[in-house]
N, C-alpha and C positions, 0 to 999 in steps of 0.2 A: 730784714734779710737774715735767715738763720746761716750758720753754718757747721750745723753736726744735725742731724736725726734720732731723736728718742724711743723711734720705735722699731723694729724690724722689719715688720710688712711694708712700711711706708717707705723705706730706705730700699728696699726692693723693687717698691713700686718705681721709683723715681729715678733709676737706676737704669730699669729696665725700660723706662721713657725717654728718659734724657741722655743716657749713654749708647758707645756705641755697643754693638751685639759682637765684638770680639774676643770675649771669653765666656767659657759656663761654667760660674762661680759656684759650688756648694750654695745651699739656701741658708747661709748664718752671716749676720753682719757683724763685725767685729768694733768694740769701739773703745777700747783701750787695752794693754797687753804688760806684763811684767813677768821678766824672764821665760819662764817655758808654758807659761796661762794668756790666755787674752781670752775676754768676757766680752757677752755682747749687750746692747744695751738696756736689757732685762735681768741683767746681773747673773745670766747663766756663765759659767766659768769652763772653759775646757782645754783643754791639751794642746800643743802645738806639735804638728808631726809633722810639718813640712816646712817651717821655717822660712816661709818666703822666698822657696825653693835654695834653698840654704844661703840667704842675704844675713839670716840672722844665727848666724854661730856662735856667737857671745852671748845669745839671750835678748828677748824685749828691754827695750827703755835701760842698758846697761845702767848703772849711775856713772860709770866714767866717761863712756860716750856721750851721754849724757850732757854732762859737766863742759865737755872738749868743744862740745859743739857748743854751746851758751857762750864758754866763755870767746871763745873765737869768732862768733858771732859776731858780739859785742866791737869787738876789735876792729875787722877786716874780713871780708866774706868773697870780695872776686876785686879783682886788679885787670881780667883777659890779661893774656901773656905779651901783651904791650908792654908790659913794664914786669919788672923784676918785685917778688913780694918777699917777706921776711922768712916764710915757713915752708915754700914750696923746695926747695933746696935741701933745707932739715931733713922733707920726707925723702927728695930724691935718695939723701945720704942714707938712711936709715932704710927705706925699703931694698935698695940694692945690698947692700950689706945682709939685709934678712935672707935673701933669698940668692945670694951669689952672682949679683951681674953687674957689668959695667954701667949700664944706665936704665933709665924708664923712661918711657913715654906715656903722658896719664892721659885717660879720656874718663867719660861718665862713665858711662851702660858697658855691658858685655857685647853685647855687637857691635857698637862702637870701636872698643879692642879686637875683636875678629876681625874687621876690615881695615883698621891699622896694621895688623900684623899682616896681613893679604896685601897690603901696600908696601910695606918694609921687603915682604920677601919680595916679589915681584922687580924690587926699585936695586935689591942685591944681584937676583939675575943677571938684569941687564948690567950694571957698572960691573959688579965683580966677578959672578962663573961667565960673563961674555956669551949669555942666549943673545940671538937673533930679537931685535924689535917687536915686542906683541908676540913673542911666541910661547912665552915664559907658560907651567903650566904646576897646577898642585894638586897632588892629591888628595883627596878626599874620602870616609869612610860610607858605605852604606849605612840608611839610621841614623846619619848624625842628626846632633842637633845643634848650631851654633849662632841664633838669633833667629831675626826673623826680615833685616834687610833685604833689598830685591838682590843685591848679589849673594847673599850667605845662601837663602832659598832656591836659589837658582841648582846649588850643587846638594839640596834636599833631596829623599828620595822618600818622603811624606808628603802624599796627594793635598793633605789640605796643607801645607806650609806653603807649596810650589801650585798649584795649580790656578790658571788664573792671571797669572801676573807678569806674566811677559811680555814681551820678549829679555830674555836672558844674553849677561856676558857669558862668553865662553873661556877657558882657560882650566878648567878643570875633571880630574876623572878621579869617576868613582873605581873604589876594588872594596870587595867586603872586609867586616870591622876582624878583627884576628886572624888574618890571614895572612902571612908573610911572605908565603910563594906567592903572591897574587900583588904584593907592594915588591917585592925582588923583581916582579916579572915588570911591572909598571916604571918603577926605576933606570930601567934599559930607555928608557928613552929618555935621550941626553935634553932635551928640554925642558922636563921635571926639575920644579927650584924649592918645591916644598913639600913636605906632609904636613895635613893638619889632622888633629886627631885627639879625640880626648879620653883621655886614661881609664875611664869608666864611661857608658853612654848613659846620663843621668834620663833624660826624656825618653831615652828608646825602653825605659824601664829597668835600671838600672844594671846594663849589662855589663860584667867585669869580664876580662880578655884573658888569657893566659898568665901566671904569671911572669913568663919571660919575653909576653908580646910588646912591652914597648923598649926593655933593652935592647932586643934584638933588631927591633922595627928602627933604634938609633944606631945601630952598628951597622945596616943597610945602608940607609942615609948617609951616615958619614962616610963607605964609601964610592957613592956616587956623586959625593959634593951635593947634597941635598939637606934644606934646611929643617930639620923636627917641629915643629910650632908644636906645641902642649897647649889647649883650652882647659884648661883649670877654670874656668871660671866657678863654675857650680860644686867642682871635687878636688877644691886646694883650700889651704888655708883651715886645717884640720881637721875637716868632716869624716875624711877617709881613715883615721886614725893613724896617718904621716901627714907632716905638714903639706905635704905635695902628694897627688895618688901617684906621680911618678916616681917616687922613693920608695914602691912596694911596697917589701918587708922591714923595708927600713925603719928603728924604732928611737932615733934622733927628734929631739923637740925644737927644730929651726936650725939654719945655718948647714940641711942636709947636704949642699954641697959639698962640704967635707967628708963623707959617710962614704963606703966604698959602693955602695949598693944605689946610689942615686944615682937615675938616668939625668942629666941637665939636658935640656931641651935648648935651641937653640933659641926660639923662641918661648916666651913664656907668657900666658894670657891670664890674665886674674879680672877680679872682678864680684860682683853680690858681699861676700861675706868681708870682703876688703874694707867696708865702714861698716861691716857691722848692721847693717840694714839704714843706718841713719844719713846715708845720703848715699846717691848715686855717684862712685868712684870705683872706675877701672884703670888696668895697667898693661903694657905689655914692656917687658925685659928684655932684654939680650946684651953681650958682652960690644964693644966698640965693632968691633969688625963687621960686625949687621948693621949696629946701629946707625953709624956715622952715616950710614949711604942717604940717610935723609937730613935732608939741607932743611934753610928758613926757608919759608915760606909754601915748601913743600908737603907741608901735611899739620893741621893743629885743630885747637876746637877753644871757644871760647872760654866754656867754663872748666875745660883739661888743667887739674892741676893748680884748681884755683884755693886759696888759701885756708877756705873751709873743709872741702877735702882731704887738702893734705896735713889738716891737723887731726881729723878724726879716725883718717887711715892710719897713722901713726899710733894713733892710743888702740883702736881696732887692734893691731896687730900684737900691740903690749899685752894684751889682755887675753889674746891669744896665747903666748909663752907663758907669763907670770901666771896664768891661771891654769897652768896645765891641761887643758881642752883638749888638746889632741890627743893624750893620753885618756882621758876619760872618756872617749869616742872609742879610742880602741878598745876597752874592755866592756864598754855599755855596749858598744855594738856585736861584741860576742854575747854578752848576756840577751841580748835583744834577740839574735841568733838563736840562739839555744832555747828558748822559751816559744818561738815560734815552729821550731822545731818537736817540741816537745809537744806542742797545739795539735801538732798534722799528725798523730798519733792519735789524737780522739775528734779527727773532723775530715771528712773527704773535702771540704772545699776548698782546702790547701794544697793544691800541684808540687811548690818548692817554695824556697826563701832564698835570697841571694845579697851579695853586698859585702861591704867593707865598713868598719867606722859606725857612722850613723845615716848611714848615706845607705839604704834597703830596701828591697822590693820585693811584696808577697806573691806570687804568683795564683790569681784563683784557677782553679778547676772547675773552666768554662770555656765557653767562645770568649773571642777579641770580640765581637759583635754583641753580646750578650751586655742584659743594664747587670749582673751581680756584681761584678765590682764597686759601680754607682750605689747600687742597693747598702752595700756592706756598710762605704761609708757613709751615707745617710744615718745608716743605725749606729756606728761609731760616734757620727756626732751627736745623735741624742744622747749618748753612752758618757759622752763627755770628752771624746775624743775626736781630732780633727786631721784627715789625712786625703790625697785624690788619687785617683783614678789616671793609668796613664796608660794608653795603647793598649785601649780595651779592659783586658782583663789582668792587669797590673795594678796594685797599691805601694805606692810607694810611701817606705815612712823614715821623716830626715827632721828629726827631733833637733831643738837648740843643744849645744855643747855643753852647757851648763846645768842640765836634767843628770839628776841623784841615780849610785843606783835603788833607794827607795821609789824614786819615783817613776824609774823605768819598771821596778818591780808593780806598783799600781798599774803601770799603763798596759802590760801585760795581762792584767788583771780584766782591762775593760777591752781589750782586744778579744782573749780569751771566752770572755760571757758574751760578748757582742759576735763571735762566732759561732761557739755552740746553741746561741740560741734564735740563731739567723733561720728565716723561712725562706727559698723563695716565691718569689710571687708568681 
């Protein structure tokens, strides 16, 4: 019985026989990774520009994460919430503290926490604003993206997320993403119990909203008695360069609920970069007043919150503040800015750049239909460099938090000749 592959071709091969056909991976297999490199198994070494769509904010193989997890391991690894464990409490304490709420509810995955959070609000409807039975309803942005469950997909307005897979719950309406006459006008109807909405739309290729769209989108809400859910999962926990994309301009290193310029969301969804990429741990937050409305046995998950999570969440998060990440997001991401800005002065195949943090999207100048974007990265990743392709003709690139800026200055370097010296075919 082996269990790793030494070669590339044959890890593709088998891959492509024995897995399912639900994603189109780049043609590189990856087969160990340190900090912002992972090399495949021919010992070619290259760039990480997508971070496991930002699960890995800290960097590959942190050594603290590392460390958190072996030694926690060793110890105690799941209890289910049958019983009470030693360290799930620590994190309760420590992650609400980080982030300013009265309690969490943990789950694995990010859409896991989207449909928590879709259950908490729904479950406040009916006990606390007093909606009618089933009628409770949320809105929703055009372009989202927020998993890929049969309910999250259902309020998709991407053919291939939604098509297919129905029949669909109903309870929700869309309005387009930055529009606030179009969520004021939505809001009028007294049965609306939520907005969900995520501060940046990372998959729709890194769209950023105004910068007064999501305070105002919360001064809406609050008052119509409507609850804000924030999906942070992909654009919290420093990518954006704030600890929260909802903290804007805000230039606070955690604890932005104190800051005057933090929106707090009612809801809060976290998730990917929350361990650090080392294990599947999500969250959603909110103060008592939401929370409480879910009782025992009303909502949980087995391995929600199980001992190994909530120790690496914990150091994840350390390693976040103590290692000032989110501040070197901020300024790598302007230098990152400014360099591909300076590109699209000696190359048409650059439309725009956009973004916040490390969290960015090249815009080619192309069709959404068109392979160049595919192409580009292809030639990036011989270049040494490793980024994908999202909604056509988007690159997006979301580098680990821990990249220099000497080594953003190299990665510039292979973006740069990997463009100017791009044919197409």
């Amino acid at each position: 019985m082996r269990t790793h592959i030494d070669r590339t071709d044959e890890a593709i091969r088998l891959e492509e026989e024995k897995g399912a056909h639900n994603y189109h991976p780049l043609p590189v297999v990856l087969s160990r990774a340190e900090g912002v490199h992972m090399w495949d198994p021919e010992g070619r070494r290259y760039y990480d520009f997508l971070s496991a769509y930002s699960a890995v904010n800290q960097g590959h193989g942190h050594p603290r994460l590392v460390h958190a997890l072996q030694e926690q391991a060793s110890r105690l690894s799941l209890t289910s919430r049958a019983f009470h464990n030693d360290v799930f409490g620590a994190y309760a304490e420590y992650v609400t503290d980080y982030f300013g709420f009265d309690k969490v509810l943990p789950m694995n995955s990010g859409a896991e926490a989207v449909e928590t959070a879709i259950k908490i609000c729904r479950r406040w409807a009916y006990d606390v604003k007093g909606i009618a039975k089933d009628a409770a309803k949320i809105i929703v942005c055009t372009d989202n993206f927020h998993g890929r469950t049969t309910t999250i997909v259902s309020f998709s307005t991407d053919p291939d997320s939604y098509q297919g897979f129905g029949p669909y719950p109903s309870g929700f309406v869309q309005i387009p993403y930055n529009d606030l006459d179009a969520l004021a006008q939505a809001l009028e109807d007294p049965d609306v119990a939520g907005f969900l909405v995520e501060p940046i739309q990372g998959e729709a290729g890194v769209v950023t909203p105004d910068e007064d769209f999501i305070s105002r989108a919360a001064e809406l809400c609050k008052a119509k008695d409507v609850l804000l859910i924030a999906d942070e999962i992909q654009t919290g926990i420093g990518r954006t360069g704030s600890l929260l994309a909802v903290c804007g301009s805000c230039s606070c290193e955690g604890h932005c609920e104190r800051q005057l310029s933090y929106t707090k969301p009612d809801l809060l969804i976290l998730g990917k970069a929350l361990s650090g990429g080392m294990y599947p741990v999500s969250a959603v937050l909110a103060d008592d007043a939401v929370m409480k409305v879910i009782k025992p046995g009303q909502h949980g998950s087995t391995f929600g919150g199980n001992p190994l999570a909530s120790r690496v969440a914990i150091e994840a998060l350390e390693v976040i503040r103590e290692e000032k990440l989110t501040q070197n997001a901020r300024e790598l991401g302007k230098r990152f800015r400014q360099g591909i800005e300076k590109l699209m002065r000696e190359t048409d195949l650059i439309r725009s750049v956009r973004g916040k943090g490390l969290l960015n999207a090249v815009l080619i100048n192309d069709s959404a239909e068109s392979s160049t974007a595919w192409d580009i990265c292809m030639a990036l990743k011989e270049n040494g460099l490793l980024a994908k392709p999202t909604h056509g003709n988007i690159i997006r690139f979301a580098p680990p938090l821990v990249l220099t800026a000497a080594q953003m200055d190299e990665c510039l370097d292979i973006i740069r000749t990997t463009f100017l010296n791009f044919r197409k075919s």
